[in-house]
C-alpha positions, 0 to 999 in steps of 0.5 A: 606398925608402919605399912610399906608403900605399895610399890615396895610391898609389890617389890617384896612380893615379887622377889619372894616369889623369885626365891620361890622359883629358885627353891623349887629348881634347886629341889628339883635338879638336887640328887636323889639322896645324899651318900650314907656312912655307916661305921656299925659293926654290922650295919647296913642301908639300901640303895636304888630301892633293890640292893643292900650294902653293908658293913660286914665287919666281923674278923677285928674290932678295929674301926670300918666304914663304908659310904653308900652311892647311888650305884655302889659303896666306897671303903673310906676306913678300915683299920688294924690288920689280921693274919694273912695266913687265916680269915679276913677281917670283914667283907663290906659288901653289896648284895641282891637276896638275903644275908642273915634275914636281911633281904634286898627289896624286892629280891626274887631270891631266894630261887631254885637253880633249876627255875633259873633261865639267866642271872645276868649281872654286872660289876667294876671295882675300884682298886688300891695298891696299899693294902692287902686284900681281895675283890671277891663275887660271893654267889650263895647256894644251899638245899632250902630256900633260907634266908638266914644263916649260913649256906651249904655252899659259898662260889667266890669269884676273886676280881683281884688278888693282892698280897699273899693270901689265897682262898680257902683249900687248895688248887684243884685245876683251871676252868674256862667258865663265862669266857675267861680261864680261872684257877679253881680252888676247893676246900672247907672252912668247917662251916660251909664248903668253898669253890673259888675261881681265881683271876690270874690278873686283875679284873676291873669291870665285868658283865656276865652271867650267875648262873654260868658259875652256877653251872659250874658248881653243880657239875663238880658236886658242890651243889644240885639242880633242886638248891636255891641260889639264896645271895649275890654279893659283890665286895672286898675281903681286906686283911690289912688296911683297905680304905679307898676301895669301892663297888662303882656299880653293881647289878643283878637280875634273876631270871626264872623260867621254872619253879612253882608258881608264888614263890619267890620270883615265880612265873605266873600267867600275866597281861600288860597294859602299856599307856603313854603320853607323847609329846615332841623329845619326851614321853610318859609311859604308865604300865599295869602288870596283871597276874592272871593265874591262880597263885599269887606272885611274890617278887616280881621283874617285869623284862621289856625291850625299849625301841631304838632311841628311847631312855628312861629318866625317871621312874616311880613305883619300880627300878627300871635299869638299865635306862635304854635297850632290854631293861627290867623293872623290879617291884619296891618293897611296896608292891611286891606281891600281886595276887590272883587277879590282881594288878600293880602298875609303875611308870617312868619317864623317857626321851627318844629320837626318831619316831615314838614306838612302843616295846612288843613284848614283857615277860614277868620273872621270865614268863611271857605275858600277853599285852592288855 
């Protein structure tokens, strides 16, 4: 075999090391994961390491689809078509908490409504005018805390309502609930009882709070303070065609401030300990949750305020949403417990304005912690 000349090994050499670098940047700006299609029956996957989305086909055995983002999902088939005056042909659908014995990654879900100081949550919907359908906000009560199944009690919050179709039972008066008026509809569908909450016009994007709707149900009769809150869903039930709609964006939190300690999203005794590393525009931030109590912790959200200008870029070993402001770090399906005496830690990366400060206060699943 002819050896290259020096020159040209070293020229070789050098433009390989070149294709190296260009590889590695590549790598590095390249998204996080690529969108996934699933057309099963009643497939599903995971997105942000704490929600799932989900095909949900179960009234029609025409073809559906649904592409999972990063921060939602998009209906990109749904044939064939049901009667509209009867049940929808599926309810593709993200979710926080258990559906069937499919739970979230580290859901705090289910919890006792009682236990519950705040479920905030946000949505926007993505519409189409060629189909018929609803945007519904599915909310899922019941007496124990089951992850499987049917629930006693289903809260629907329709977004958007096009076509003639209505929900199930009849129109049992308005209510303002979280700011806005609804009509209120109560009735049965011989599995499980319905209270919905119809908007009287489209609604595209909303923050607020599970628990004001929560309230709401437990004041008519349809659900008590000792229940679990098992689900939080988010999606479409289509009747004819609906391809095109889409979540843009989901989120959901639950805060408790009760229950028993160890169960699922429990308060607990906690310290933080909160150590950084600085530089000049940038910061790395390592945090060491502690459960100083007697009783393990399963799911677990850690609550923070991140001072004025700073912004979260990257995390690992936790979801920490939103980047800036009060935030929450949610444990992976990795780490979710925290026994007694035990300790997991997360970090992320940030940038910030001004001068560098770091939060003065964390609560674990709503329980004050001191700093370690």
């Amino acid at each position: 075999m002819r050896r290259l000349p020096h020159q040209t090994r070293t020229l070789f050499a050098t433009l390989l090391t070149a294709l190296a670098v260009v590889a590695a940047l590549m790598s590095a700006t390249a998204p996080a994961r690529a969108d996934t299609t699933i057309c099963e029956q009643y497939g599903s996957t995971t997105i942000q390491g704490r929600y799932v989305v989900q095909n949900n086909r179960w009234g029609t055995s025409a073809p559906q689809c649904v592409t999972a983002t990063d921060n939602g999902f998009r209906l990109t088939q749904a044939d064939g078509s049901v009667p509209t005056n009867g049940a929808p042909k599926s309810y593709p659908s993200v979710f926080n908490g258990c559906h069937y014995t499919n739970c979230s990654p580290g859901t705090a879900l289910p919890a006792r409504i009682s236990g519950i100081s705040g479920a905030p949550t946000s949505i926007s919907y993505g519409y189409v005018g060629d189909a018929v359908y609803n945007a519904s906000y599915d909310i899922w009560l019941d007496p124990t805390p089951r992850t499987d199944g049917v629930n006693r009690t289903e809260i629907m919050i329709w977004f958007n309502k096009v076509g003639p179709i209505q929900p199930i039972g009849s129109q049992v008066g308005t209510a303002t609930v979280g700011g806005r008026t609804w009509q209120v509809w109560s009735g049965g569908n011989g599995t499980n009882d319905v209270l919905s909450f119809v908007a009287p016009s489209a609604i595209s994007s909303w923050s607020f709070d599970v628990m004001d709707f929560v309230r709401e149900t437990v004041a008519r009769g349809m659900a008590q303070n000792d229940w679990y809150l098992t689900s939080i869903q988010a999606g479409f039930e289509p009747w004819q065609n609906g391809a095109g709609l889409a979540v843009n964006s989901f989120s959901s939190t639950i805060e408790t401030g009760g229950g028993g300690p160890g169960g699922p999203g429990g308060p607990a005794a906690c310290s933080v300990s909160y150590a950084t590393n600085v530089w000049p525009g940038g910061f790395t931030a390592n945090v060491t949750v502690r459960n100083t109590g007697s009783a393990p912790v399963d799911g677990w959200t850690l609550a923070f305020t991140l001072p004025s200008g700073q912004r979260v870029t990257h995390a690992w070993n936790a979801t920490v949403a939103p980047s800036s402001g009060a935030v929450t770090a949610r444990a992976t399906d990795n780490n979710a417990r925290i026994a007694p005496g035990g300790s997991q830690s997360f970090g992320f990366q940030g940038t910030y304005s001004g001068s560098f400060a770091q939060p003065n206060g964390y609560s674990l699943n709503g329980t004050a912690c001191t700093t370690a």
